[in-house]
N, CA, C, O and CB atoms as a CASP TS submission, in Angstrom:
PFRMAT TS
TARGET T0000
AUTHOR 0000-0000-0000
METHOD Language model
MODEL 1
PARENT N/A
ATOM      1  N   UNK     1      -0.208  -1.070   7.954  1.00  0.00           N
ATOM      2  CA  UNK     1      -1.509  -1.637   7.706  1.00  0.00           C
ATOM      3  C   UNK     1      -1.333  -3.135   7.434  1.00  0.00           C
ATOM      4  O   UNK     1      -0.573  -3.585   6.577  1.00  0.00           O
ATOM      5  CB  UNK     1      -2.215  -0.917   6.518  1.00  0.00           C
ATOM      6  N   UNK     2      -2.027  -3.786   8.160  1.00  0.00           N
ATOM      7  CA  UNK     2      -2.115  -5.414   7.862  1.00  0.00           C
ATOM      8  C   UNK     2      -2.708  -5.795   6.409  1.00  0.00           C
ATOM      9  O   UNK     2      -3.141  -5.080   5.505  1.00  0.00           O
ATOM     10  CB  UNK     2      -3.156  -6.162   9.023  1.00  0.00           C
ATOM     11  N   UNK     3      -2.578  -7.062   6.520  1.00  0.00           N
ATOM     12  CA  UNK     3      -3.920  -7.769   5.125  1.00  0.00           C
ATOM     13  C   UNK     3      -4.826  -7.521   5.201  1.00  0.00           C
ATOM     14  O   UNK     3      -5.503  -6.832   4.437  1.00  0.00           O
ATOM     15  CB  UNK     3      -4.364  -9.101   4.860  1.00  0.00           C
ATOM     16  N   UNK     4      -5.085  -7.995   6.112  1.00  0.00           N
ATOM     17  CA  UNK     4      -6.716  -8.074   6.771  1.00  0.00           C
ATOM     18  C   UNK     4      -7.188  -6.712   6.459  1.00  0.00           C
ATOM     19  O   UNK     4      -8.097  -6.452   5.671  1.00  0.00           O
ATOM     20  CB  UNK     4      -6.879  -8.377   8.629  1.00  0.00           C
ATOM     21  N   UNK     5      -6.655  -6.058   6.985  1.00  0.00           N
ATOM     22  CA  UNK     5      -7.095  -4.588   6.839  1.00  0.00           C
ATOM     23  C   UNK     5      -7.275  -3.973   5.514  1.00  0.00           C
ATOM     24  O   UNK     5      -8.251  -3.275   5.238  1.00  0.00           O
ATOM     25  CB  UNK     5      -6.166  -3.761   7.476  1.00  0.00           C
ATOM     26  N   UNK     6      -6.271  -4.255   4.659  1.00  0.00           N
ATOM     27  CA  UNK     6      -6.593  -3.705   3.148  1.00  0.00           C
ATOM     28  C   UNK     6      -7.582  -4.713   2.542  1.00  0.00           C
ATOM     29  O   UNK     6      -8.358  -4.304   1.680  1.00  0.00           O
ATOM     30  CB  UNK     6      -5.158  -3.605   2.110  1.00  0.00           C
ATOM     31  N   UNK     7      -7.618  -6.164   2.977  1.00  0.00           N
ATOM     32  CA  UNK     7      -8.722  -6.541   2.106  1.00  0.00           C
ATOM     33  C   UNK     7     -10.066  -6.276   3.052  1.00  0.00           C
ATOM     34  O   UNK     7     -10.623  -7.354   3.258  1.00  0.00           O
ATOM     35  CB  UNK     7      -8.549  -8.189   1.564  1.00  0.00           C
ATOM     36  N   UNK     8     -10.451  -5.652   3.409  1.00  0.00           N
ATOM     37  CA  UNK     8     -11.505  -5.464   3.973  1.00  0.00           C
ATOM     38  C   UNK     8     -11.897  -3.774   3.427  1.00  0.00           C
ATOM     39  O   UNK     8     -12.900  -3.105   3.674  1.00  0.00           O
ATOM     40  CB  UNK     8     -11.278  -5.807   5.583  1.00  0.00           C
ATOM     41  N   UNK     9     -10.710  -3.440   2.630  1.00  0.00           N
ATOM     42  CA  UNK     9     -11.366  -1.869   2.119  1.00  0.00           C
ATOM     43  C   UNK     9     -11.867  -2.350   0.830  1.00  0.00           C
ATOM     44  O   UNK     9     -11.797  -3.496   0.388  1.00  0.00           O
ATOM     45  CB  UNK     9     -10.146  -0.373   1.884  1.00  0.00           C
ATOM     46  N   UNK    10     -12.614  -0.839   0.047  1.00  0.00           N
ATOM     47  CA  UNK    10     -12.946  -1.356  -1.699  1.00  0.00           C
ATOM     48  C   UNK    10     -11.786  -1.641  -2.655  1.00  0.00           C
ATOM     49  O   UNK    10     -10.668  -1.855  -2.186  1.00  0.00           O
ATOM     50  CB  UNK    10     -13.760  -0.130  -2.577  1.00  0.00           C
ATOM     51  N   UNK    11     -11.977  -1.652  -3.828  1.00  0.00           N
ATOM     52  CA  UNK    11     -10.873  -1.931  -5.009  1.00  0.00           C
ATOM     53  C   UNK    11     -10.517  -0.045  -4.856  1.00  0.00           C
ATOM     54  O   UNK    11      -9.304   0.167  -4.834  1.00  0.00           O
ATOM     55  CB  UNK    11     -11.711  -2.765  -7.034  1.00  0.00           C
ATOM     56  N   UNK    12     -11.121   0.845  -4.786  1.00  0.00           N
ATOM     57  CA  UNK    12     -10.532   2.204  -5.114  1.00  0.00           C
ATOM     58  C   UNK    12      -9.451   2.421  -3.872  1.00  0.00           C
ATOM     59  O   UNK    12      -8.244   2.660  -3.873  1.00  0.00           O
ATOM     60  CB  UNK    12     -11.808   3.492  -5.191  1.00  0.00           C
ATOM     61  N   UNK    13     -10.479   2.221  -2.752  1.00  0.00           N
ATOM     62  CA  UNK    13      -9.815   2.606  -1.269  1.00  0.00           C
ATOM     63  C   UNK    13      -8.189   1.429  -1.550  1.00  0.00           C
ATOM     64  O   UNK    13      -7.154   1.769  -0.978  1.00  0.00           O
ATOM     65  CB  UNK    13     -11.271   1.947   0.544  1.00  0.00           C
ATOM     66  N   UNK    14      -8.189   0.659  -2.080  1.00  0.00           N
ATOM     67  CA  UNK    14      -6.715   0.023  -1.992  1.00  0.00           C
ATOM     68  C   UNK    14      -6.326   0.788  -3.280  1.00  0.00           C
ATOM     69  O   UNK    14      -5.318   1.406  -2.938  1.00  0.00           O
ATOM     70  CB  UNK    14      -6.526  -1.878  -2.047  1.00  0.00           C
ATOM     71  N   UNK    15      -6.490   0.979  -4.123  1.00  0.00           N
ATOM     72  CA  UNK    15      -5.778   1.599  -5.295  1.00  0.00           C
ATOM     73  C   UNK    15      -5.034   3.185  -4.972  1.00  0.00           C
ATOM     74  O   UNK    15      -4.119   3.658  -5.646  1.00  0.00           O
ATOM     75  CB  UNK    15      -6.975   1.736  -6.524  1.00  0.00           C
ATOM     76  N   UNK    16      -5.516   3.677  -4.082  1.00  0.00           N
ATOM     77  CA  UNK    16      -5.593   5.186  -3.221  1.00  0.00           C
ATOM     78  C   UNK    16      -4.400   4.840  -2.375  1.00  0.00           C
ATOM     79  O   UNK    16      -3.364   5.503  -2.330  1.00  0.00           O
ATOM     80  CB  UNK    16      -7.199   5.593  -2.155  1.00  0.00           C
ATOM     81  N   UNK    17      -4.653   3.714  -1.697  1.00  0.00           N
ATOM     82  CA  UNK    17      -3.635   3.851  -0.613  1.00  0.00           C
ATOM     83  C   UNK    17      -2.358   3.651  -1.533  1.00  0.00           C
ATOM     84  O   UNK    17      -1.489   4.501  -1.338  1.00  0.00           O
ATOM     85  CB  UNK    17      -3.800   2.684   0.720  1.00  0.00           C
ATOM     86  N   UNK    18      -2.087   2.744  -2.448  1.00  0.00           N
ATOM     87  CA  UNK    18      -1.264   2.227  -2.922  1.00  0.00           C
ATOM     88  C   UNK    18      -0.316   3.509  -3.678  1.00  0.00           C
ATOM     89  O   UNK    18       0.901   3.646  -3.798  1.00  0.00           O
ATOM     90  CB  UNK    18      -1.891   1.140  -3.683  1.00  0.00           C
ATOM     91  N   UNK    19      -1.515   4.382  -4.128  1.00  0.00           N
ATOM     92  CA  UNK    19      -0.078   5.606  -4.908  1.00  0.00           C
ATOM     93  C   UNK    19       0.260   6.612  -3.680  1.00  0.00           C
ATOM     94  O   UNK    19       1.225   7.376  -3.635  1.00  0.00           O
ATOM     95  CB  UNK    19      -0.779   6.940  -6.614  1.00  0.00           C
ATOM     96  N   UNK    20      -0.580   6.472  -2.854  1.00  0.00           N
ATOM     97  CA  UNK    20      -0.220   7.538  -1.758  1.00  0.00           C
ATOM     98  C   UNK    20       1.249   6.319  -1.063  1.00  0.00           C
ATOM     99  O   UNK    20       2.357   6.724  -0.710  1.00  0.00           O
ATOM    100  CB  UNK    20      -2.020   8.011  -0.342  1.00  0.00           C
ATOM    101  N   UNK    21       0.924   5.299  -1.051  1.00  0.00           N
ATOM    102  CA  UNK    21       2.354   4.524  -0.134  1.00  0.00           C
ATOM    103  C   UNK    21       3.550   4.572  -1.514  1.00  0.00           C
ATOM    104  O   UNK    21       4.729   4.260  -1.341  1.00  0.00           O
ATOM    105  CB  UNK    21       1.923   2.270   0.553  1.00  0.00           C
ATOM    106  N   UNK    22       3.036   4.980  -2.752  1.00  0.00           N
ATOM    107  CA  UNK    22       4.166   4.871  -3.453  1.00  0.00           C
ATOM    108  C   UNK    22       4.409   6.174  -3.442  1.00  0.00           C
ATOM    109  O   UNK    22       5.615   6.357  -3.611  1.00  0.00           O
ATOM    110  CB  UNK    22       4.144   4.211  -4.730  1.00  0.00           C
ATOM    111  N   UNK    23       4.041   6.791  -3.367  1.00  0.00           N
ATOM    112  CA  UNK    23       5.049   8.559  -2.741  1.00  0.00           C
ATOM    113  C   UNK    23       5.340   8.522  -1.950  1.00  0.00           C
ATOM    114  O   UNK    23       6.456   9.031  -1.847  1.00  0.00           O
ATOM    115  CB  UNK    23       4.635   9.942  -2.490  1.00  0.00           C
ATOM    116  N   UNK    24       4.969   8.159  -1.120  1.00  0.00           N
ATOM    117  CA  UNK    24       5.779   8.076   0.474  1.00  0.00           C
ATOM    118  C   UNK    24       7.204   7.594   0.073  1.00  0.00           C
ATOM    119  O   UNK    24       8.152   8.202   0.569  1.00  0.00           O
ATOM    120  CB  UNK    24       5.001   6.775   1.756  1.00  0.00           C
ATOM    121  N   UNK    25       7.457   6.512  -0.818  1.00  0.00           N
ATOM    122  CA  UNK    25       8.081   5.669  -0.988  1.00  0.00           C
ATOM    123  C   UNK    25       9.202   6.531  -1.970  1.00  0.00           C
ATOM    124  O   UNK    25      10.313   6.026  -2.130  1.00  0.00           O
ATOM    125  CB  UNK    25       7.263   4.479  -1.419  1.00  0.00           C
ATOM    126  N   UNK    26       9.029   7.230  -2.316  1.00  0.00           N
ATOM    127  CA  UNK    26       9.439   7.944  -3.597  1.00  0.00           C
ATOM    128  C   UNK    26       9.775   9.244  -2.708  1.00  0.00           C
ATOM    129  O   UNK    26      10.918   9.686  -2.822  1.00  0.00           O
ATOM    130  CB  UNK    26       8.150   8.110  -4.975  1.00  0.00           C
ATOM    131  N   UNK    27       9.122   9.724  -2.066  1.00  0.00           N
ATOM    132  CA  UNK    27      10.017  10.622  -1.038  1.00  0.00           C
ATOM    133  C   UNK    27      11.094  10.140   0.010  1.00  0.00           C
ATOM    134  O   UNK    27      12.192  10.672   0.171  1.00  0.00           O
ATOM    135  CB  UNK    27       9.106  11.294  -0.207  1.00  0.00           C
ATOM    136  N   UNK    28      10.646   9.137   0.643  1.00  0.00           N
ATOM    137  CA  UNK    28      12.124   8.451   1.485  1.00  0.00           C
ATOM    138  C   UNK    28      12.980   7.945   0.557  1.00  0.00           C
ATOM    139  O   UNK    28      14.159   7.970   0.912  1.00  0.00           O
ATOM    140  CB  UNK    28      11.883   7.115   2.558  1.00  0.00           C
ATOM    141  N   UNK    29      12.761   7.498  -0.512  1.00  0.00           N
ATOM    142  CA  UNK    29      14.181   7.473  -1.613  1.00  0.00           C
ATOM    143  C   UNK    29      14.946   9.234  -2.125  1.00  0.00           C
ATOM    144  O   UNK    29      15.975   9.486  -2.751  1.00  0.00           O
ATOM    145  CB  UNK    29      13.438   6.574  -3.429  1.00  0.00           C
ATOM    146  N   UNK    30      14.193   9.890  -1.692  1.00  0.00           N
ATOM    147  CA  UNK    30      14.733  10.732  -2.373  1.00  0.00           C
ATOM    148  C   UNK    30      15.792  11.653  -0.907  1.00  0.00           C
ATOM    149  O   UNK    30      16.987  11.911  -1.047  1.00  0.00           O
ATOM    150  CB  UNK    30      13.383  11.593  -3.322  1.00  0.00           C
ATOM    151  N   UNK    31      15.078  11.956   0.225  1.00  0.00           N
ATOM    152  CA  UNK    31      15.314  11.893   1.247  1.00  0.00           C
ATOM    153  C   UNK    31      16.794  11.009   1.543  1.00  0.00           C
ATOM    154  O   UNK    31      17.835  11.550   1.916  1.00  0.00           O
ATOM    155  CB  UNK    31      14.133  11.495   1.735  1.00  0.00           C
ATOM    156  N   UNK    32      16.682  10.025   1.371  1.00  0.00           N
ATOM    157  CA  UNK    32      17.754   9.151   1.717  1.00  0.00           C
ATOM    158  C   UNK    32      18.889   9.260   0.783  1.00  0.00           C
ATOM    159  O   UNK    32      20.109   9.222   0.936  1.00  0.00           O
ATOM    160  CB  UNK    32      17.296   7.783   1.773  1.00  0.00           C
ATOM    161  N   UNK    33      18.177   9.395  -0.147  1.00  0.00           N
ATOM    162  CA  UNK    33      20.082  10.136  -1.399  1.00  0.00           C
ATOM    163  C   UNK    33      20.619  10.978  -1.475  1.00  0.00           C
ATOM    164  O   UNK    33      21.764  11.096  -1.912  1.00  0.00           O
ATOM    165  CB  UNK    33      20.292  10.410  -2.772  1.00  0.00           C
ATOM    166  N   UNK    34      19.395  12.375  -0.755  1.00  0.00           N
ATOM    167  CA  UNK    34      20.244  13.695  -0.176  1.00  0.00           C
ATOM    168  C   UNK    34      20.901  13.511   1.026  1.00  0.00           C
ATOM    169  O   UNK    34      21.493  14.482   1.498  1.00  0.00           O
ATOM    170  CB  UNK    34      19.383  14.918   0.100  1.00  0.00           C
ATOM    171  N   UNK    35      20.916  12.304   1.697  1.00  0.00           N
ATOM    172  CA  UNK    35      21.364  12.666   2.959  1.00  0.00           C
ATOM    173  C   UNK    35      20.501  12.661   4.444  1.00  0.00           C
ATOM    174  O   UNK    35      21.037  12.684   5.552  1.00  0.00           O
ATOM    175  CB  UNK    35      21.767  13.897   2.692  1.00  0.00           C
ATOM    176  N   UNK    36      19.063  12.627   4.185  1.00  0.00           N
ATOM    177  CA  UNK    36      18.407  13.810   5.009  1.00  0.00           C
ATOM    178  C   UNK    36      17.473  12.751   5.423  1.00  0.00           C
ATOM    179  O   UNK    36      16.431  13.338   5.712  1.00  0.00           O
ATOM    180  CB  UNK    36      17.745  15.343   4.205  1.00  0.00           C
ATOM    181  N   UNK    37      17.332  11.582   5.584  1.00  0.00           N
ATOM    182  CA  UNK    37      16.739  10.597   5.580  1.00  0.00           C
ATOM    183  C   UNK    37      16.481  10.271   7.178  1.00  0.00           C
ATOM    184  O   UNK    37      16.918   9.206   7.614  1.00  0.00           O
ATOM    185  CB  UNK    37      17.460   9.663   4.750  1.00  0.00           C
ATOM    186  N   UNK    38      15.812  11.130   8.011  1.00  0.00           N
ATOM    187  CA  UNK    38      15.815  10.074   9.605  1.00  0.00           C
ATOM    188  C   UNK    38      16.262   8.800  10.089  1.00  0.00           C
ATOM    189  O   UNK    38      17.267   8.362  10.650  1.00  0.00           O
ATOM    190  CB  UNK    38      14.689   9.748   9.976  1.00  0.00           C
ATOM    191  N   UNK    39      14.770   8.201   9.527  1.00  0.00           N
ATOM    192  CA  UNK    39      14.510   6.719   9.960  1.00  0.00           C
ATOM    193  C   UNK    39      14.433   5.809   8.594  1.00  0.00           C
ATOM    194  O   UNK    39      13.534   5.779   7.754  1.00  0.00           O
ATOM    195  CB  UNK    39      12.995   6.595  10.872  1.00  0.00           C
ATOM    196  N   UNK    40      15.836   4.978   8.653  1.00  0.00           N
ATOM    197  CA  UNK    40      15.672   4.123   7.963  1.00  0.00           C
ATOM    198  C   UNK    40      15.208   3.274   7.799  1.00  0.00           C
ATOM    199  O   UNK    40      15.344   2.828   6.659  1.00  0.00           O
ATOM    200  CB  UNK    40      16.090   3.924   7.810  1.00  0.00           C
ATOM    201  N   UNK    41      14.467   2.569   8.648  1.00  0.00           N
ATOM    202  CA  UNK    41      13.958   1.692   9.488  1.00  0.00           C
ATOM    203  C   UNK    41      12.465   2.068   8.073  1.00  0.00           C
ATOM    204  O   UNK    41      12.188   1.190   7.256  1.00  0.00           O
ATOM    205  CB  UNK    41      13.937   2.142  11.605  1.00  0.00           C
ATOM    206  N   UNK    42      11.821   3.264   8.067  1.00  0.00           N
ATOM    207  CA  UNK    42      10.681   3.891   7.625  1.00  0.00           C
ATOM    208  C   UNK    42      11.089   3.462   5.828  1.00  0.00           C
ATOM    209  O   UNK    42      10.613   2.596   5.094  1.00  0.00           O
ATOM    210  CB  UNK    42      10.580   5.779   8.208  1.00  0.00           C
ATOM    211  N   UNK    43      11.413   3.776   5.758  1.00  0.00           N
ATOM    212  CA  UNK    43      12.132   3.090   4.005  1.00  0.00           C
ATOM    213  C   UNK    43      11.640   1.478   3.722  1.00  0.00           C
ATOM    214  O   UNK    43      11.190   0.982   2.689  1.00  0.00           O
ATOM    215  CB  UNK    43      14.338   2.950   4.035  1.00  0.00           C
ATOM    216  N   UNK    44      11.894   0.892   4.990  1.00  0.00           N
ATOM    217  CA  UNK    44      11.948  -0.654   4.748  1.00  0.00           C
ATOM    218  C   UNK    44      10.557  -0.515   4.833  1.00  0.00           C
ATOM    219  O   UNK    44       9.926  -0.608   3.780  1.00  0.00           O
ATOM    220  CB  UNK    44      12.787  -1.801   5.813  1.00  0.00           C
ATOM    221  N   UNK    45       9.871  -0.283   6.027  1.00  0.00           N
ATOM    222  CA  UNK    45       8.384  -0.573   5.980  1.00  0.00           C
ATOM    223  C   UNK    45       7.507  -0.075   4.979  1.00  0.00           C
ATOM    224  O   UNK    45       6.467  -0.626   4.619  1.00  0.00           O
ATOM    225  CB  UNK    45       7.830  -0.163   7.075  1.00  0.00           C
ATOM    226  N   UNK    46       8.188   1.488   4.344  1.00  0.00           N
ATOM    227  CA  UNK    46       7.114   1.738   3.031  1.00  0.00           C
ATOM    228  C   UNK    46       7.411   0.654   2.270  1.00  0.00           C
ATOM    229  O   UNK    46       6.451   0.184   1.660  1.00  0.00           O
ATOM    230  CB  UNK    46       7.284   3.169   2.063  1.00  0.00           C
ATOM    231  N   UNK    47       8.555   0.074   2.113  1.00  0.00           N
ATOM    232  CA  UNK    47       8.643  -0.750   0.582  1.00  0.00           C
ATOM    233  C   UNK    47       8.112  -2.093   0.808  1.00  0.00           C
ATOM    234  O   UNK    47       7.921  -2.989  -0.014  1.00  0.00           O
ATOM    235  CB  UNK    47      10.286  -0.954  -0.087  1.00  0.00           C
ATOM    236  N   UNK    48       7.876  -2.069   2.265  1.00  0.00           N
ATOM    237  CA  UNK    48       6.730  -3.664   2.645  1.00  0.00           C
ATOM    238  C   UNK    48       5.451  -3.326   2.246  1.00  0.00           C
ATOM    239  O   UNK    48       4.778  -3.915   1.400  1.00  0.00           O
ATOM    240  CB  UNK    48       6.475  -4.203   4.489  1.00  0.00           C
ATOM    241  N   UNK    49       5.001  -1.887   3.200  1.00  0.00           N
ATOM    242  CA  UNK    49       3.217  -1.855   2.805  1.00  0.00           C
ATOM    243  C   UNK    49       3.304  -1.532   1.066  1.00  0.00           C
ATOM    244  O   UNK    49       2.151  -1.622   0.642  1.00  0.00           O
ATOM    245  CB  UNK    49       2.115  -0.184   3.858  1.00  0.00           C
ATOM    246  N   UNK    50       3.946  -1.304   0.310  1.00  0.00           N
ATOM    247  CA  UNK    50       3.748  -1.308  -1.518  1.00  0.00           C
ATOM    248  C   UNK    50       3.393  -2.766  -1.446  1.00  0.00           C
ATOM    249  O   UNK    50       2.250  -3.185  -1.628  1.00  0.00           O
ATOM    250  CB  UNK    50       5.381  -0.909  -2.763  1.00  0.00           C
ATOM    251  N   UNK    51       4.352  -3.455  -1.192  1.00  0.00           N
ATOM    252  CA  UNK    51       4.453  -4.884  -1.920  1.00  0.00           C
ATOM    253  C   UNK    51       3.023  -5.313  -1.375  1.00  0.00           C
ATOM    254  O   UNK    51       2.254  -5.765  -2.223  1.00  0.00           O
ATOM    255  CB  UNK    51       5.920  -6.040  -1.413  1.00  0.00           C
ATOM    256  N   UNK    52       2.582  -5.229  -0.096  1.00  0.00           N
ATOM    257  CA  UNK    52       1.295  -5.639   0.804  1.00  0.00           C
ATOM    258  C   UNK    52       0.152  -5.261  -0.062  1.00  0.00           C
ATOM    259  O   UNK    52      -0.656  -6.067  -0.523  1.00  0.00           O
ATOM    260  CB  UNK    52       1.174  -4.828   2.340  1.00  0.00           C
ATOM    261  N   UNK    53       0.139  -3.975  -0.252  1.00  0.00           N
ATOM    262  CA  UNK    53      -0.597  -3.565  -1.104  1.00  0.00           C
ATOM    263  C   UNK    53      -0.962  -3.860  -2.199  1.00  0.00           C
ATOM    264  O   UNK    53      -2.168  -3.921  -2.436  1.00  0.00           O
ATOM    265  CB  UNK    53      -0.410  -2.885  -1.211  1.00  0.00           C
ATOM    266  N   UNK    54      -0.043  -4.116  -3.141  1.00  0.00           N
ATOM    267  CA  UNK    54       0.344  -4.835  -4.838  1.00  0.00           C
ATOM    268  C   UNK    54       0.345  -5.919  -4.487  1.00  0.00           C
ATOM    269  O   UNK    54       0.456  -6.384  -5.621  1.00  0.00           O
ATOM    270  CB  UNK    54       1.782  -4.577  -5.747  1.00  0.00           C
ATOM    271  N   UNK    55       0.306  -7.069  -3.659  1.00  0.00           N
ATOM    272  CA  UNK    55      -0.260  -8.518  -3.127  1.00  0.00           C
ATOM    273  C   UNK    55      -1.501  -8.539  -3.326  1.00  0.00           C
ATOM    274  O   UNK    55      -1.820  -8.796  -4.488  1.00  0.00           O
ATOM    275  CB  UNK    55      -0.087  -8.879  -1.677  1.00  0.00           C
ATOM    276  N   UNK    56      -2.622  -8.296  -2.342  1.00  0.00           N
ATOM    277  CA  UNK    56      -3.547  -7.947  -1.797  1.00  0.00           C
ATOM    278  C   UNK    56      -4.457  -7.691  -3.647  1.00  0.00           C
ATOM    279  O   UNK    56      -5.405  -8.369  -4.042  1.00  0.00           O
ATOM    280  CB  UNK    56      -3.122  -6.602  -0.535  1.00  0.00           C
ATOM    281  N   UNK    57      -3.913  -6.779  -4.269  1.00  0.00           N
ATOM    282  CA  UNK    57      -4.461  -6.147  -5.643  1.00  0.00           C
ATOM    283  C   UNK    57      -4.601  -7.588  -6.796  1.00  0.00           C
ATOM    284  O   UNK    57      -5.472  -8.036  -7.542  1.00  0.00           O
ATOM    285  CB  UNK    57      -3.118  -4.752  -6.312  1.00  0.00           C
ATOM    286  N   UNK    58      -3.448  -7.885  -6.478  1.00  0.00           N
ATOM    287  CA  UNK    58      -3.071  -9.036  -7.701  1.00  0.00           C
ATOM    288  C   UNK    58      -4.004 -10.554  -7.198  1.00  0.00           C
ATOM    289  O   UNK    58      -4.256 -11.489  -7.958  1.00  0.00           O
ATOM    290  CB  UNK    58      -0.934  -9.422  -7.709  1.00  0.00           C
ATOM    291  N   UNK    59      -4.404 -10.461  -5.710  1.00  0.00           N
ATOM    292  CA  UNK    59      -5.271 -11.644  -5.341  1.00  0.00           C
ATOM    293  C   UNK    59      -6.389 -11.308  -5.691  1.00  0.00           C
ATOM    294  O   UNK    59      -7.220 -12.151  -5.352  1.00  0.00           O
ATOM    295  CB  UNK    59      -5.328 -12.080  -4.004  1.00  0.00           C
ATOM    296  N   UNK    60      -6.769 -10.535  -6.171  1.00  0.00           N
ATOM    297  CA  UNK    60      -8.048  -9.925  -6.255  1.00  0.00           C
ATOM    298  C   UNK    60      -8.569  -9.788  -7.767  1.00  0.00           C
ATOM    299  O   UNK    60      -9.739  -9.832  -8.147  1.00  0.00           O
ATOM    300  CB  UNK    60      -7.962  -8.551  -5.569  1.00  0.00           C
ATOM    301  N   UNK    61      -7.160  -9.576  -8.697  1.00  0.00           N
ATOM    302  CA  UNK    61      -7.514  -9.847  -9.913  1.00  0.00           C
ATOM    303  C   UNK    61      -7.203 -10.750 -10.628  1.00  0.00           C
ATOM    304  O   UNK    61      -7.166 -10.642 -11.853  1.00  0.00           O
ATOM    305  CB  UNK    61      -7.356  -9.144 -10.452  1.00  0.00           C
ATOM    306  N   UNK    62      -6.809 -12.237  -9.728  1.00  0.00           N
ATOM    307  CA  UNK    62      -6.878 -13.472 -10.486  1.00  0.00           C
ATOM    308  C   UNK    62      -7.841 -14.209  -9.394  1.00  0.00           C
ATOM    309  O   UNK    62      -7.766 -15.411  -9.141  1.00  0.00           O
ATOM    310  CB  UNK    62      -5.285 -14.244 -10.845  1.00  0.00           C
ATOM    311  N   UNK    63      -8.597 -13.461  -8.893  1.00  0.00           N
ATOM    312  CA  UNK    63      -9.745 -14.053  -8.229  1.00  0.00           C
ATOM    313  C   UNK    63      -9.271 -14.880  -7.223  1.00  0.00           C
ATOM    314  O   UNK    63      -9.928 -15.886  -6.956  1.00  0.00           O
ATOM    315  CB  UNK    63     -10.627 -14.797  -9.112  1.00  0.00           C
ATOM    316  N   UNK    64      -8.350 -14.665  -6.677  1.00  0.00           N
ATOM    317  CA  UNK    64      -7.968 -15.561  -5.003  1.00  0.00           C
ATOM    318  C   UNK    64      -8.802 -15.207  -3.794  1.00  0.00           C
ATOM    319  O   UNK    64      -9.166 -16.005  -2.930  1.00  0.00           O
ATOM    320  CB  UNK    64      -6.325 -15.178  -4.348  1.00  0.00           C
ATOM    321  N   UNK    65      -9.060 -13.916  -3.840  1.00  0.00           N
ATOM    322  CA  UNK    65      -9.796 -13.522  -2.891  1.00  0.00           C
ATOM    323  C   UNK    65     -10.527 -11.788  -3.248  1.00  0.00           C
ATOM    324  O   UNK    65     -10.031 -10.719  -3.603  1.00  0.00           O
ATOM    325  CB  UNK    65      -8.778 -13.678  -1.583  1.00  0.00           C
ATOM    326  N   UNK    66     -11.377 -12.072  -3.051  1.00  0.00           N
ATOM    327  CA  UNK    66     -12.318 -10.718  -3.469  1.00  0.00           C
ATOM    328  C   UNK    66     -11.820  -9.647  -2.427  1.00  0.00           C
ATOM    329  O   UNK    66     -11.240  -9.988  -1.396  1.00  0.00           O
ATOM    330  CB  UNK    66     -14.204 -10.979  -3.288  1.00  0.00           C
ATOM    331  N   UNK    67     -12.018  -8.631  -2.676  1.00  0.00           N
ATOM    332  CA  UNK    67     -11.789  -6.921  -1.843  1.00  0.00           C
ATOM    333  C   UNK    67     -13.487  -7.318  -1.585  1.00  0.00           C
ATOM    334  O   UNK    67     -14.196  -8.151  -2.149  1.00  0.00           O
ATOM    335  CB  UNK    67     -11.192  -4.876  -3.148  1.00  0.00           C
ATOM    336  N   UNK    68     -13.897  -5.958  -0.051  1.00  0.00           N
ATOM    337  CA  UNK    68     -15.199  -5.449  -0.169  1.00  0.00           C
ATOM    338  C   UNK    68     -15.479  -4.966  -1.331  1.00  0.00           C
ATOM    339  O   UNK    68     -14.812  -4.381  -2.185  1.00  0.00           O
ATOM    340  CB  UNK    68     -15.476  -4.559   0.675  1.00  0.00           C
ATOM    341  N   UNK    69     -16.885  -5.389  -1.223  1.00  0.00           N
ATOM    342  CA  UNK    69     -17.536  -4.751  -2.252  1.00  0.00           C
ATOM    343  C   UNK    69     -17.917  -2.798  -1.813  1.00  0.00           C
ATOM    344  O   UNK    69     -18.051  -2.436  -0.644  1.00  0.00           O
ATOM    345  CB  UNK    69     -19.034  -5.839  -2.474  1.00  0.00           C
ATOM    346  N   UNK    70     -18.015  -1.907  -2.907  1.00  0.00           N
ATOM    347  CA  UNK    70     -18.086  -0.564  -2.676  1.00  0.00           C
ATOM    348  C   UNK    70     -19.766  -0.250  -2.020  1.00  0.00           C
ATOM    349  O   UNK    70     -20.203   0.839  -1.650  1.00  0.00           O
ATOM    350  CB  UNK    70     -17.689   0.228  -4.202  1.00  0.00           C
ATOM    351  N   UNK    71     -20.368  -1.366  -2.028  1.00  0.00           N
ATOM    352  CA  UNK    71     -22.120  -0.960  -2.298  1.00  0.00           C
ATOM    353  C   UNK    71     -22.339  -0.803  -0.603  1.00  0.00           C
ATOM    354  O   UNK    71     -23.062  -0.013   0.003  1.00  0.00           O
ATOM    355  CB  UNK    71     -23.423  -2.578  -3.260  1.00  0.00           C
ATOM    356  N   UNK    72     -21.461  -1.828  -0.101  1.00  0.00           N
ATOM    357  CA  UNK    72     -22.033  -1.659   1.249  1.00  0.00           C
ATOM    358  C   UNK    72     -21.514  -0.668   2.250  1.00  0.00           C
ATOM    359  O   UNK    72     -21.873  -0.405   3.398  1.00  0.00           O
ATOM    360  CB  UNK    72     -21.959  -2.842   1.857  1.00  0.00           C
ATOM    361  N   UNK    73     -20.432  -0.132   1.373  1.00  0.00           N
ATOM    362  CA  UNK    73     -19.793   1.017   2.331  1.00  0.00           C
ATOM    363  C   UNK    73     -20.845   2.534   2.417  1.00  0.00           C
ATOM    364  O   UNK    73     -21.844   2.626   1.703  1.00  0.00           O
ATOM    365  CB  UNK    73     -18.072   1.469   1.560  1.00  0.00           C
ATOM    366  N   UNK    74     -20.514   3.425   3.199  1.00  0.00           N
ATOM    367  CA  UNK    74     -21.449   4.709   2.846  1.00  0.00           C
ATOM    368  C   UNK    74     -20.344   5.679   2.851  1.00  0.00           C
ATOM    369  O   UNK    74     -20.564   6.868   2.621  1.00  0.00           O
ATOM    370  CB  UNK    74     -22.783   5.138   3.998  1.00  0.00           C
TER
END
């Protein structure tokens, strides 16, 4: 998922993605210490979209740039 893309969701819809990419993240670590790990390649990119994610959050709560607002979504 790009920037663009998470700041264009609400404050929940990024808060959602963010623990769901931190299990992801928390399963390919765990995956990868048994052994059993595919694509490593997949490790690096979860631990990019966290940080993307936790970017994106932290601009938003020192007011760099606003998320959508929830009102206009349905």
């Amino acid at each position: 998922m790009k920037a663009y893309e998470i700041r264009n969701m609400t404050l929940e819809e990024v808060r959602r993605a963010l623990r769901d990419a931190e299990e992801n993240l928390a399963n390919l670590r765990m995956q990868q210490a048994l052994g059993r790990l595919e694509d490593p390649m997949g490790l690096r990119k979860a631990k990019r979209e966290v940080a993307r994610l936790k970017t994106v959050l932290r601009e938003h709560e020192l007011g760099i740039r606003r998320l959508a607002s929830g009102e206009a979504r349905s």
